[in-house]
N, C-alpha and C positions, 0 to 999 in steps of 0.2 A: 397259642399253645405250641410248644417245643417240646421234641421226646428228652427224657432227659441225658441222652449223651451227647445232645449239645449245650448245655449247661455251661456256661463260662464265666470266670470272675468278673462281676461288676453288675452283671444280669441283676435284673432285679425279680423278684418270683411273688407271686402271691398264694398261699399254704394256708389255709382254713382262714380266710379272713384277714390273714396278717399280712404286711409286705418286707421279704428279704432281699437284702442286698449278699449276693453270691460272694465270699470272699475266698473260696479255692473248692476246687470240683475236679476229683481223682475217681478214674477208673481201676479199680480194685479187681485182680481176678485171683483166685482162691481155687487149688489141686482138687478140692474135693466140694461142689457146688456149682452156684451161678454167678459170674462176675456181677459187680453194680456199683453202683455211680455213687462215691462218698462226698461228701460236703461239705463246710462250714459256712455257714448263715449270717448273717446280722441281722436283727429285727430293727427294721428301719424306726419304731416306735419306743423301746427301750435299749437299743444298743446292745442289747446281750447276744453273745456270741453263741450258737445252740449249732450240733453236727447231726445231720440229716441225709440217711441213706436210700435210694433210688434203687430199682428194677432196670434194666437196659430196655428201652424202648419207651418204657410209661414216660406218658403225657405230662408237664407241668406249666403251670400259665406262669406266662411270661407277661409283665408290666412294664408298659412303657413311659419314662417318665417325659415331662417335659419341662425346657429349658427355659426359662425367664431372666432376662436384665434386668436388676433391681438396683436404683438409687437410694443410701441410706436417709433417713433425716433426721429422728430422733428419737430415744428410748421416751414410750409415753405406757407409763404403769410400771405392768411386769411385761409388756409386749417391746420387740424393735419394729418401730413404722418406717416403711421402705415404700418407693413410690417404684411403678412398675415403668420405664421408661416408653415401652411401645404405647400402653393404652390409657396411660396415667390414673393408674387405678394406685389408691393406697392400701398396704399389704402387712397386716402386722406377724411378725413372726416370734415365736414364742422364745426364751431365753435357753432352754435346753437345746433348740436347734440350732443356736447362734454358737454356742459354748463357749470355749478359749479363744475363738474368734472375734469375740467380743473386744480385745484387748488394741485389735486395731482398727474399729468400724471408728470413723468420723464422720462428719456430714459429707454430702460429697461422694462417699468412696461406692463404686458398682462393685455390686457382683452377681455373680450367677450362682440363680435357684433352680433346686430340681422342685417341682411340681408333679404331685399326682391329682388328678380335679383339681380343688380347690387349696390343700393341704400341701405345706412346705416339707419337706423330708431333709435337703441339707443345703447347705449355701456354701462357696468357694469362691477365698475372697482374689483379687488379683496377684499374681506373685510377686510384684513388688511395689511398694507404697512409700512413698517423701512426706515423710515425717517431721513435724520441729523438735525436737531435743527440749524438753522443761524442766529437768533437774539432773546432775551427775553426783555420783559420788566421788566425794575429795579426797579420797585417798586410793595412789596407783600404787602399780605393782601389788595391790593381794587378790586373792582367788586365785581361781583354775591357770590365767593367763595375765601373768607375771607383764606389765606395761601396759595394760589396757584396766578398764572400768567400768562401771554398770551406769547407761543413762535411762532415766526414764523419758519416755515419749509422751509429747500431749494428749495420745489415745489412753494411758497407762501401763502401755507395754514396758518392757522392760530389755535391754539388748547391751550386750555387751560391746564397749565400740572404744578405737583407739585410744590414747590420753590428748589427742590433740582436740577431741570433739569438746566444745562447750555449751553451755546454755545459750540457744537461739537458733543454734544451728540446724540444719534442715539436714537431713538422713535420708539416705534409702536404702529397705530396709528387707529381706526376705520373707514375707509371711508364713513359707510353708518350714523353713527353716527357724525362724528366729533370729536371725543373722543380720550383722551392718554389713552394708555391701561398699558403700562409699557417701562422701561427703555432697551436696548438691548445690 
């Protein structure tokens, strides 16, 4: 339990049963009243963004989550099975919690899971990943940046990367951006 004007972004809060991820927490004081503690939430379980205001002092539980190394292996159904590196447990995680990240899990690739119990909440992947390069497009100079191209990556990603990059070639590549960084 934490009063709420310690409240800080990234906290995680649990509110009638639901768990929020704090994404900014302003103290509000107003001429004619009681200051209080304004918020924006994320509901860890549909992502919807909901503002939620606090009393100065009142109590709000705080959730801690915790951190797991996970090895990816393979999409089996609608699940991704991930093997847990410390206790070699296998861990499926559902396709919502993956989301656009999806675009660069291969076998192989770690990353770290936030856990509450048993229950994944979100996974972040390494910030940068060596990719092979499996198809470009043949024609330079169009789009946004005039000499460069769009290749797609053996994961399906998609990255925009110089006109010298070809098919085979090994990239790496910024996940949290999108971005080629250099040839490897």
């Amino acid at each position: 339990m934490v009063a709420s004007n310690q409240i800080t972004p990234g906290m995680i809060l649990s509110i009638s049963g639901k768990l929020y991820r704090v994404e900014s927490s302003v103290k509000v004081t107003v001429p004619k009243g009681t200051p209080f503690i304004k918020t924006k939430l994320k509901d860890l379980a549909t992502n919807q963004v909901v503002e939620k205001n606090f009393k100065i002092g009142q109590t709000v539980s705080d959730v801690p989550l915790t951190e797991r190394h996970l090895e990816y292996l393979y999409l089996e159904g609608k699940n991704y099975l991930f093997l847990d590196i410390r206790n070699l447990d296998k861990i499926l995680i559902p396709i919502a919690v993956i989301g656009s990240k999806v675009n660069y899990l291969k076998e192989g690739v770690d990353i770290k899971a936030s856990f509450y119990g048993d229950t994944v909440f979100s996974v972040e992947l390494p910030q940068f990943l060596e990719l092979m390069v499996s198809n470009v497009e043949n024609e330079k100079g169009k789009g946004a940046n005039p000499g460069s191209r769009i290749a797609i990556l053996e994961t399906g990603a998609s990255v925009q990367v110089p006109p010298f990059i070809d098919v085979g070639d090994i990239i790496k590549v910024d996940t949290k951006t999108d971005e080629y960084i250099q040839r490897v």
